[in-house]
Backbone as JSON, one array per atom type, in Angstrom:
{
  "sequence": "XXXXXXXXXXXXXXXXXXXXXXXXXXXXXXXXXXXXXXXXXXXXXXXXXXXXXXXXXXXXXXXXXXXXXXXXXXXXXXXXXXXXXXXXXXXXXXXXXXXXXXXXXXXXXXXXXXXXXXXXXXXXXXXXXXXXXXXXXXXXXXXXXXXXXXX",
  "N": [[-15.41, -21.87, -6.95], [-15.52, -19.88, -4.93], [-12.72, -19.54, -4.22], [-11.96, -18.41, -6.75], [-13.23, -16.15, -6.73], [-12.07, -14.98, -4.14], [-9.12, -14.52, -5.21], [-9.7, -12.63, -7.06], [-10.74, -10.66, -5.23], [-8.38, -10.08, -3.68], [-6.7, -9.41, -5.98], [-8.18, -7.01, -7.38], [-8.63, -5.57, -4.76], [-5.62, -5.22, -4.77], [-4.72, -3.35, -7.03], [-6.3, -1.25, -6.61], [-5.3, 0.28, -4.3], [-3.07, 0.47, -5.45], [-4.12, 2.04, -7.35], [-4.99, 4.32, -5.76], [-2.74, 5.03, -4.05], [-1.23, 5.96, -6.06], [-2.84, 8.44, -7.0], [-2.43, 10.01, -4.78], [0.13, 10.59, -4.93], [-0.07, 12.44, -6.86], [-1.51, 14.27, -5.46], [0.01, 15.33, -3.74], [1.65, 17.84, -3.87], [3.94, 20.62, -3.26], [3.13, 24.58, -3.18], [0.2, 23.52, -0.9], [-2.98, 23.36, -1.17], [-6.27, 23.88, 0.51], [-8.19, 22.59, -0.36], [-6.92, 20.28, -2.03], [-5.26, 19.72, 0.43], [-6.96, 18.4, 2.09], [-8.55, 16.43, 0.58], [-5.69, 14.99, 0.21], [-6.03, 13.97, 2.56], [-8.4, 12.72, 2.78], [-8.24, 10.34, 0.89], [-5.47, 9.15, 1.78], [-7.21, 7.55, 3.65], [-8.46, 5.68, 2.67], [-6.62, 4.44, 1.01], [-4.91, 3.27, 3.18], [-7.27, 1.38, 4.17], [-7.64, 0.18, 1.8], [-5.0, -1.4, 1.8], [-5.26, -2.81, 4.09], [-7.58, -4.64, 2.8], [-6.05, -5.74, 0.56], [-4.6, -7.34, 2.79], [-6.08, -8.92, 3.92], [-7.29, -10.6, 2.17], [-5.11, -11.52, 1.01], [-4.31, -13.35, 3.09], [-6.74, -14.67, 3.46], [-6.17, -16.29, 1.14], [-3.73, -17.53, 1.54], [-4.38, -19.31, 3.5], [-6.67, -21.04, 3.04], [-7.3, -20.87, 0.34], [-6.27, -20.9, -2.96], [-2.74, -22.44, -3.74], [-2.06, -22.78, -1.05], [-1.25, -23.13, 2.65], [1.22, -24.42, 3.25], [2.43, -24.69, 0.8], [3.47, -21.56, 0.58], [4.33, -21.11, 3.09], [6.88, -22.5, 2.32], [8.23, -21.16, 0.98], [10.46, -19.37, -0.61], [10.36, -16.76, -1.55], [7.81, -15.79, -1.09], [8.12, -15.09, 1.24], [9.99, -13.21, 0.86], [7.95, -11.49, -0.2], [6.13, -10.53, 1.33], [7.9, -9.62, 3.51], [8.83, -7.38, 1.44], [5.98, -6.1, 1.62], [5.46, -5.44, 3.87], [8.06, -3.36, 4.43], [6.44, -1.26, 3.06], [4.52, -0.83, 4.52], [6.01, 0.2, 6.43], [7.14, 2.05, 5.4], [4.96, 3.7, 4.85], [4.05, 4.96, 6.46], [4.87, 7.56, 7.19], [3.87, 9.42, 5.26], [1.58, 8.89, 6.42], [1.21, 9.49, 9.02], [1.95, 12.13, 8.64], [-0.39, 13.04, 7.22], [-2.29, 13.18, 9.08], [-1.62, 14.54, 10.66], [-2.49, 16.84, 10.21], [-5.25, 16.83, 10.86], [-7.18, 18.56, 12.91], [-6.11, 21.42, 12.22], [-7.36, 21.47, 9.59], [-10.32, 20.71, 10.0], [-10.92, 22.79, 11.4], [-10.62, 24.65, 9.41], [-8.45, 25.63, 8.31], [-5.01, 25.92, 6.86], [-2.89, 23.47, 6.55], [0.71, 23.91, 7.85], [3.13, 23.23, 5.88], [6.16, 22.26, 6.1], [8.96, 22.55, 3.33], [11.13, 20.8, 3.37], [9.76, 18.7, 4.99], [8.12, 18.06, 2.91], [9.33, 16.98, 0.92], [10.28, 14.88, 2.21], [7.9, 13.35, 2.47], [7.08, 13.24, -0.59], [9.23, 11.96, -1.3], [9.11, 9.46, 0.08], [6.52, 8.74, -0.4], [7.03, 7.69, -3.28], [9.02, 6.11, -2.98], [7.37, 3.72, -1.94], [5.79, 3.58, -4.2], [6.96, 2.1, -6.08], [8.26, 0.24, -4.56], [6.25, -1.44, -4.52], [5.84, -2.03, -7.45], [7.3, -4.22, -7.71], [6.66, -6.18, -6.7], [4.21, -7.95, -7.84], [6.17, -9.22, -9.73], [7.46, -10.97, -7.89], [5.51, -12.2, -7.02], [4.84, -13.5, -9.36], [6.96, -14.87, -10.44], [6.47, -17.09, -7.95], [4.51, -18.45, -8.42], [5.39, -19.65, -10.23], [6.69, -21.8, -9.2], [8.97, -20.99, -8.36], [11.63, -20.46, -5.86], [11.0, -22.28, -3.53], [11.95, -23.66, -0.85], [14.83, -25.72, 0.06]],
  "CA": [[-15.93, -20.52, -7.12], [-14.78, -18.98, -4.04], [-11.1, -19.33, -4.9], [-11.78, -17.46, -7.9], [-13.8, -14.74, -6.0], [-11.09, -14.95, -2.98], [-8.41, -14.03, -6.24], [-10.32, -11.4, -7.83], [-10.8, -9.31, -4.41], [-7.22, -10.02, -3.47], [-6.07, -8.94, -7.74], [-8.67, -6.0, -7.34], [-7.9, -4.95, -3.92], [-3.86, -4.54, -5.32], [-5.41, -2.27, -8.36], [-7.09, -0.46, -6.35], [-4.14, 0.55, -3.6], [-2.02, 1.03, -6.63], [-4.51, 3.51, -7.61], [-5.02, 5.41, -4.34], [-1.11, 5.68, -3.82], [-0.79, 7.15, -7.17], [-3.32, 9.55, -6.64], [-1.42, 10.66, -3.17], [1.53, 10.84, -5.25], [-0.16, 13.52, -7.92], [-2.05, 15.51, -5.4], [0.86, 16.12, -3.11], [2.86, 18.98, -4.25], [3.91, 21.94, -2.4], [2.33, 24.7, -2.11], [-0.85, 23.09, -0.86], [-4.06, 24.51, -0.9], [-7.26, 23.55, 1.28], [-9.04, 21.36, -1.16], [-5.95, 19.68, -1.95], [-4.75, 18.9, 1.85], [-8.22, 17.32, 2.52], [-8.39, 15.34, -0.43], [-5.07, 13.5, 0.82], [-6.37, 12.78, 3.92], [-9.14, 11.51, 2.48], [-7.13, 9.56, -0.24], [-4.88, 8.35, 2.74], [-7.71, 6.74, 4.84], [-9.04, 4.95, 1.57], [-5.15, 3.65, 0.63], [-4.96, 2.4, 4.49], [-8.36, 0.54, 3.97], [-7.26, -0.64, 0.8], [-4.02, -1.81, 2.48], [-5.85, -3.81, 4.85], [-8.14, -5.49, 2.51], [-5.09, -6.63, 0.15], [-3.55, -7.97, 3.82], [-6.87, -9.36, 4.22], [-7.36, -11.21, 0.87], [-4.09, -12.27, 1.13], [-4.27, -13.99, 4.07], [-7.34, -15.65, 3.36], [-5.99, -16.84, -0.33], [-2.51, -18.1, 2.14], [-4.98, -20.08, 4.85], [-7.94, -20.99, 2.6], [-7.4, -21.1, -1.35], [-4.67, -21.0, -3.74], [-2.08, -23.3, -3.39], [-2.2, -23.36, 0.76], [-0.22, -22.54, 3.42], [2.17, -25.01, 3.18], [3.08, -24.17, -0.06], [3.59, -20.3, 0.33], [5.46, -20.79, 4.17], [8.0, -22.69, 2.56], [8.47, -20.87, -0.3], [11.26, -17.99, -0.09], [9.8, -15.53, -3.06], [6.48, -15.53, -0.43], [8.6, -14.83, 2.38], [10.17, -11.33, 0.51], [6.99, -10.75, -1.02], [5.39, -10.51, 2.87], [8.92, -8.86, 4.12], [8.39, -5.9, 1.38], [4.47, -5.28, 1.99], [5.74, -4.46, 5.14], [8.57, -2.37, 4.28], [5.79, -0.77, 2.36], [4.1, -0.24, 5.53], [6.39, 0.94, 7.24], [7.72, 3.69, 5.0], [3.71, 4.44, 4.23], [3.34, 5.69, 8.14], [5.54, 9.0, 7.42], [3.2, 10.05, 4.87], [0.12, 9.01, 7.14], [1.44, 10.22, 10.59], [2.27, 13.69, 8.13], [-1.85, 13.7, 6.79], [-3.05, 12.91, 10.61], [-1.88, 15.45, 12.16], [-3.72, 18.24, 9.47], [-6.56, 16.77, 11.07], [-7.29, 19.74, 13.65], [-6.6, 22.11, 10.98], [-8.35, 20.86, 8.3], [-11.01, 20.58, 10.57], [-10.94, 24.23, 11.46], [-10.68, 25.19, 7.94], [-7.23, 26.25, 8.11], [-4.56, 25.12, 5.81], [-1.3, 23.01, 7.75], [1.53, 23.96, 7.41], [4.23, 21.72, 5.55], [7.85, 22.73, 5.37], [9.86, 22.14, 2.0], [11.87, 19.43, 3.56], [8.93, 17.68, 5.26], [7.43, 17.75, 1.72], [10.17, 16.02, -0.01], [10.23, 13.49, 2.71], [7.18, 12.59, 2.09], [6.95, 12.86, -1.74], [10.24, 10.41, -1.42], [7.99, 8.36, 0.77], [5.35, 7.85, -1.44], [7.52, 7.17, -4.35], [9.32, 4.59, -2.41], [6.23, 2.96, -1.97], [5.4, 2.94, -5.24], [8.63, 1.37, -6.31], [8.42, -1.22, -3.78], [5.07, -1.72, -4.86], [6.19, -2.74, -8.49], [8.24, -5.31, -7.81], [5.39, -7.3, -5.37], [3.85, -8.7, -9.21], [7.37, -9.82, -9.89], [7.83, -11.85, -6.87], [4.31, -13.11, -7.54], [5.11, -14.2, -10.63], [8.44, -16.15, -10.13], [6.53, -17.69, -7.11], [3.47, -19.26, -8.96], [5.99, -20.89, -11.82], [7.54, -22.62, -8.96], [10.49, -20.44, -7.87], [11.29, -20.05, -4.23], [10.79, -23.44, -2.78], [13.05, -23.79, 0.26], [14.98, -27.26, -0.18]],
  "C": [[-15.38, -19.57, -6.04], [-13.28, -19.12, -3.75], [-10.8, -18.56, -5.71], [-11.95, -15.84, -7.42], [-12.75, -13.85, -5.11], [-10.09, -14.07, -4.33], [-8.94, -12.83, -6.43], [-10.58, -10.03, -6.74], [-9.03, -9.09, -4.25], [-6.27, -8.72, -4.68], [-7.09, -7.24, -7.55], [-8.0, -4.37, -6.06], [-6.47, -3.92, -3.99], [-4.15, -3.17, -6.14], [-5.59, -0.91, -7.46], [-6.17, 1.16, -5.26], [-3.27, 1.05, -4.19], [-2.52, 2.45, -6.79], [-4.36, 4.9, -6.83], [-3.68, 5.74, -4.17], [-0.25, 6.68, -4.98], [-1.26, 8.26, -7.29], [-3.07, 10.55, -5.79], [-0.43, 11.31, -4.23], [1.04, 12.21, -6.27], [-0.68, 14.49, -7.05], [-1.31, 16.06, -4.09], [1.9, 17.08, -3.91], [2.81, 20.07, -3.59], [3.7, 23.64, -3.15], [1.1, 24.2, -2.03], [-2.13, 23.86, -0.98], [-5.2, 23.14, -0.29], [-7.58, 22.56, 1.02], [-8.28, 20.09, -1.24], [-5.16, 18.84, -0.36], [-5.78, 17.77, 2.33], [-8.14, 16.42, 1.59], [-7.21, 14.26, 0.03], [-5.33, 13.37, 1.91], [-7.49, 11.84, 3.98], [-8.58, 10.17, 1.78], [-6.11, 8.46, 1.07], [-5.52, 7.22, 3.89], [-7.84, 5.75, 4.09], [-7.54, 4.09, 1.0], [-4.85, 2.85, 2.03], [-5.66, 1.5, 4.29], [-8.0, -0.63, 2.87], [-6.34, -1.95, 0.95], [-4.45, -3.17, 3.23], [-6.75, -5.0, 4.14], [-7.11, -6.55, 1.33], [-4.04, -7.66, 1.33], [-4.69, -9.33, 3.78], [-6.98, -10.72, 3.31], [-6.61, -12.17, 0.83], [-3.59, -13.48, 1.83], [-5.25, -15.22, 4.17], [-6.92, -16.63, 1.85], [-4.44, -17.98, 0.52], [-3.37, -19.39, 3.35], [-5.64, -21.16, 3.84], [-8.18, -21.96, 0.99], [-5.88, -20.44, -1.62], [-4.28, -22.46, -3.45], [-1.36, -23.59, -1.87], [-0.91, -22.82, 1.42], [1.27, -23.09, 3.37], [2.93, -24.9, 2.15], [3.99, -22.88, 0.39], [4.31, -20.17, 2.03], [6.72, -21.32, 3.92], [8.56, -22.31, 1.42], [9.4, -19.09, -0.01], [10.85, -16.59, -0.54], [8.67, -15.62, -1.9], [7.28, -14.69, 0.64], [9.38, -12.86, 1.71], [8.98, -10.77, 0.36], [5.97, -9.8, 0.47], [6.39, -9.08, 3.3], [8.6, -7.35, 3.24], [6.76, -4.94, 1.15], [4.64, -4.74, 3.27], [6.51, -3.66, 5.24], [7.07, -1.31, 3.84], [4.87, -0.23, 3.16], [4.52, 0.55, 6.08], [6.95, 2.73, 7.01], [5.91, 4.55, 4.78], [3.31, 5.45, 5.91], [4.27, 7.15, 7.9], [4.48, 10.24, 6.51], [1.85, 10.2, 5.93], [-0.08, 9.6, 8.43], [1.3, 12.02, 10.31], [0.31, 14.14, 7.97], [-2.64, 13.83, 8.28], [-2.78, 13.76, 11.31], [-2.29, 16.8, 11.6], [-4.65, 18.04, 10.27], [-7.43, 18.3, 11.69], [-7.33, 20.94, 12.6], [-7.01, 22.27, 10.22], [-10.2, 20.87, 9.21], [-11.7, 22.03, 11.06], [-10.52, 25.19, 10.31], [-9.48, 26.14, 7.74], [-6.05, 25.55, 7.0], [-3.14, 24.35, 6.49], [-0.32, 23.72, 6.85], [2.48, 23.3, 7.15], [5.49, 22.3, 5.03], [8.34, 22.18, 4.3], [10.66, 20.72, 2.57], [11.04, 18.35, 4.07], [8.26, 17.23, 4.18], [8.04, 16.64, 0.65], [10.54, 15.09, 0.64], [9.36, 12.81, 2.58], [6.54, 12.3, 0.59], [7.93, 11.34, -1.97], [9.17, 9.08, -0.98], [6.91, 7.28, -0.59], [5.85, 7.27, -3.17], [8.49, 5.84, -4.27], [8.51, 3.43, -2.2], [6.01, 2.22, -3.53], [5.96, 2.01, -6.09], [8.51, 0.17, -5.92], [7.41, -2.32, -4.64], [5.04, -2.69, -6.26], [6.7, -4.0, -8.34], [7.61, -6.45, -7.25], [5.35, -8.62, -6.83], [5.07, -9.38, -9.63], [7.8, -11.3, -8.81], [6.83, -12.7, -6.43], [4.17, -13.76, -8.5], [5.95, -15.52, -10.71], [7.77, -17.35, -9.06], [5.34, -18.55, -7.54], [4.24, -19.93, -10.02], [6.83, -21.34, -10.84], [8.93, -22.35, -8.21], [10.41, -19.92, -6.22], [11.32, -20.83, -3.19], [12.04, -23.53, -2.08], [13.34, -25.29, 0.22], [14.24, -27.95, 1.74]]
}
């Protein structure tokens, strides 16, 4: 039972991250308005969180349940699948470093200001993400029928 449970936050968790990053992705567009800037910074704390509890999940389904550690450290398809959740990190900090520093203004009910080119770095951003993001289920797939195993 708690293998299944462990799964289902892990499988939910993903859903859920999916969701929140797509939502980023519809309610960034330039020009911004008030409602709109707050909303992704809310949206951005809640896709972080999310973030963490699919690391979380993950980690306990790799220690815990599933098919164990030993499986999934010597398995190569685990080893990308790890390598691009962290790309996926790493490109997600341009959008989140960009909503973090509204804070102050947003805070003082002002609206930030976001240049045209900082905008389309971080629309790229978040569409790189999402991209990456696709391909995770793929490399989850191949790696539960077996594919991946390091001789």
């Amino acid at each position: 039972m708690a293998q299944a449970l462990a799964a289902y936050l892990h499988y939910l968790s993903i859903f859920i991250l999916f969701a929140l990053l797509t939502l980023e992705h519809r309610l960034f567009r330039l020009p911004l308005d008030l409602d709109r800037a707050r909303d992704l910074a809310r949206v951005d704390i809640a896709y972080g969180a999310s973030a963490a509890l699919v690391l979380a999940s993950g980690v306990a389904r790799l220690l815990w349940f599933a098919k164990g550690s030993t499986y999934y450290l010597h398995n190569l398809l685990f080893h990308a699948k790890a390598g691009l959740f962290l790309l996926v990190l790493l490109v997600s900090l341009l959008p989140t470093l960009t909503f973090l520093g509204w804070r102050r203004e947003l805070r003082a009910g002002r609206l930030p200001e976001v240049s045209a080119r900082r905008g389309r770095r971080v629309i790229a951003a978040i569409r790189l993400e999402l991209l990456l993001l696709m391909l995770m289920p793929l490399l989850a797939t191949l790696m539960a029928r077996g594919l991946g195993i390091a001789p």
